[in-house]
C-alpha positions in Angstrom: 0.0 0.0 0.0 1.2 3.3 -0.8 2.1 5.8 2.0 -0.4 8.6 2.3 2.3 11.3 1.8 2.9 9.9 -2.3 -1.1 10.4 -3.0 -2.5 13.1 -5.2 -0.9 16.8 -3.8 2.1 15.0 -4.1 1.8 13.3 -8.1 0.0 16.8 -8.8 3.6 18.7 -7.8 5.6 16.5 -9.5 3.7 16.5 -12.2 4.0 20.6 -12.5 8.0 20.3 -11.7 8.2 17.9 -14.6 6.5 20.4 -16.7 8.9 22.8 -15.7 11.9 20.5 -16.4 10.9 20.1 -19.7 10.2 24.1 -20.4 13.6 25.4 -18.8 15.6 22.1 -20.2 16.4 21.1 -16.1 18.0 22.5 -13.2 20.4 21.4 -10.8 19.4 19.4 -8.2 18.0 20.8 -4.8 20.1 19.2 -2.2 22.7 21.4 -0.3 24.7 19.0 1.1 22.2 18.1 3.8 22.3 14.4 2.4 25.4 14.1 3.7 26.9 12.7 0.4 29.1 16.3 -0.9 29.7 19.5 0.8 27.6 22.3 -1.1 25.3 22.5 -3.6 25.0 18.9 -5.4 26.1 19.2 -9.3 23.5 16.5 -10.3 22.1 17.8 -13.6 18.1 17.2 -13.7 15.7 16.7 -16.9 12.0 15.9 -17.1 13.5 12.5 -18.3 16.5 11.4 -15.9 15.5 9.9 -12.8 14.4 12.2 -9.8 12.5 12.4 -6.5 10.7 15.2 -5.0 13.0 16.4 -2.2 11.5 18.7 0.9 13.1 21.2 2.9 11.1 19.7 5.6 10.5 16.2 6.2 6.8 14.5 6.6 8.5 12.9 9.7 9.1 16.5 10.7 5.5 18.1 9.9 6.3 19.0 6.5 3.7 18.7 3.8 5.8 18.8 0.6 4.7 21.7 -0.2 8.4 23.2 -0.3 9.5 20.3 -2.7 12.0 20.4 -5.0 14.1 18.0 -7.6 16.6 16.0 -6.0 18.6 13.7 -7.8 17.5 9.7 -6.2 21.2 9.7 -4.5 20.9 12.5 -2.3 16.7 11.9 -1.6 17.4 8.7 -0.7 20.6 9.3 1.4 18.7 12.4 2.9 15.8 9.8 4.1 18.4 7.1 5.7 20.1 9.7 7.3 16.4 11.3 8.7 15.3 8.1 9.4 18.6 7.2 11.6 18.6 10.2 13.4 15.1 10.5 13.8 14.6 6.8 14.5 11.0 6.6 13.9 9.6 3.1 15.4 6.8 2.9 13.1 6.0 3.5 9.8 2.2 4.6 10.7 3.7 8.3 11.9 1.9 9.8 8.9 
């Protein structure tokens, strides 16, 4: 089952950030260094067609609502989330 936070506010702003991929030809991606994988702004190039995730300033785990998303290349999502996730460690994944 899908977690509640990937429903249809969430397909709705990727789907307008892939639109906006494809008319400015991609930006970098939106991880600072918080993933933990570089120092600094990550040099990941992004397209509407390269693989991407939704990254958020604020975590759900954290009260976020994605609102503040932005591209993230999959490394630095996904090593952002581990590293949340260790830090945070959330017991359950029913905190949504």
């Amino acid at each position: 089952m899908a977690k509640p936070q990937y429903g249809a506010a969430h397909r709705r702003r990727r789907a307008e950030w892939k639109l906006e991929l494809t008319r400015t030809g991609g930006r970098r991606c939106a991880c600072r260094g918080q993933c933990g994988r570089h120092r600094g702004r990550c040099r990941e190039w992004i397209t509407a067609g390269s693989d991407w995730d939704l990254g958020h300033g604020l975590a759900h785990s954290q009260g976020g609502n994605g609102e503040d998303s932005e591209p993230m290349c999959r490394g630095c999502n996904r090593a952002e989330g581990r590293r949340l996730s260790d830090r945070l460690a959330v017991a359950s994944e029913d905190w949504w």
